[in-house]
C-alpha positions, 0 to 999 in steps of 0.5 A: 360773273358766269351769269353774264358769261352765260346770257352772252353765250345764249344770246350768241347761240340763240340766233339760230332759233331765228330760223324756228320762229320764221317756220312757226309762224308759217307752220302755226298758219297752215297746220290750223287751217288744215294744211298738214300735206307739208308739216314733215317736210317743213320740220326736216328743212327747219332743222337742216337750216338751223344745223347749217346756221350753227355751223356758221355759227361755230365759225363766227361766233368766236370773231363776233363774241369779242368784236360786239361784247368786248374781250372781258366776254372771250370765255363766252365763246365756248358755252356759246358753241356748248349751246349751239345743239341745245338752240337746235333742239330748241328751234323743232320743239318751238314749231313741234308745240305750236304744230301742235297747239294749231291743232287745238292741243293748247296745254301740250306745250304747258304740260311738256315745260313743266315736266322739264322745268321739274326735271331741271330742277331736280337736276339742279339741285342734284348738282348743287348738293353734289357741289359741282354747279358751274356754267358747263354743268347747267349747260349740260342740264339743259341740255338733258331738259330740252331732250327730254321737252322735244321728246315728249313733243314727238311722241304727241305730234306723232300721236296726231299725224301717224305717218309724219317723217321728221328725219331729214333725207336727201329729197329735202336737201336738194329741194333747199339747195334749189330753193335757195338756188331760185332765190338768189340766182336770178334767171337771165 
């Protein structure tokens, strides 16, 4: 039963990684033909994106959950939004690594999942041993892993681009408010 509480939950929440996919393939495209003067950039307004969407997320998700899945999936709700941080960290790992691998680094990405796939392991069976394994306690080991998986992802991309900002500032909020401002108010 907490199996499919759990793949409902995730596949709710993970619609915010949907953000991280569009910003890879942009990113994957330009960091592999040398184009890197906007790579920290592009990290800081995926994850203002992905935080915005979880937010709306957050809102919805307990009206969508049962609306699409039925009320047998109401207890689905909470992990959903229990996931919600955890897609985010997803999200700037997926376009970490594969900034990553355009610059010709294929096995970063390798290198960093099975570290964190040992880690959740370890964590796993800690906690079946200690017997409190349930659907919040592998949630939080996810968690943990995907710190740990993004961790390791920085360290090496700040290895490649040394100066590169990854922590969202105010120029790159308003660059996405008149972004966005441009798409969807035309100009008469």
């Amino acid at each position: 039963y907490e199996l499919g509480l759990y793949t409902v939950a995730y596949s709710a929440a993970g619609l915010s990684n949907l953000i991280s996919s569009t910003f890879s393939v942009k990113l994957f495209s330009d960091v592999a033909q040398g184009k890197t003067n906007n790579l920290g950039q592009m990290i800081r307004l995926n994850i203002i994106l992905m935080v915005l969407m979880s937010v709306v997320l957050c809102v919805f998700l307990p009206f969508a959950i049962p609306l699409v899945y039925g009320n047998d999936y109401i207890p689905s709700v909470l992990p959903s939004l229990l996931l919600l941080p955890i897609c985010i960290f997803q999200g700037q790992s997926m376009i970490v690594e594969r900034s990553i691998l355009a610059k010709g680094l294929p096995f970063v990405g390798v290198k960093a999942k099975v570290v964190t796939m040992v880690m959740f392991f370890v964590i796993a069976v800690i906690l079946k041993v200690g017997n409190v394994s349930n659907l919040y306690t592998l949630i939080l080991a996810l968690f943990l892993c995907q710190i740990i998986y993004f961790t390791i992802l920085i360290l090496k991309l700040r290895s490649i681009f040394k100066d590169i900002s990854i922590s969202p500032q105010i120029a790159d909020i308003v660059y996405l408010y008149q972004s966005l401002k441009k798409l969807f108010i035309s100009k008469k």
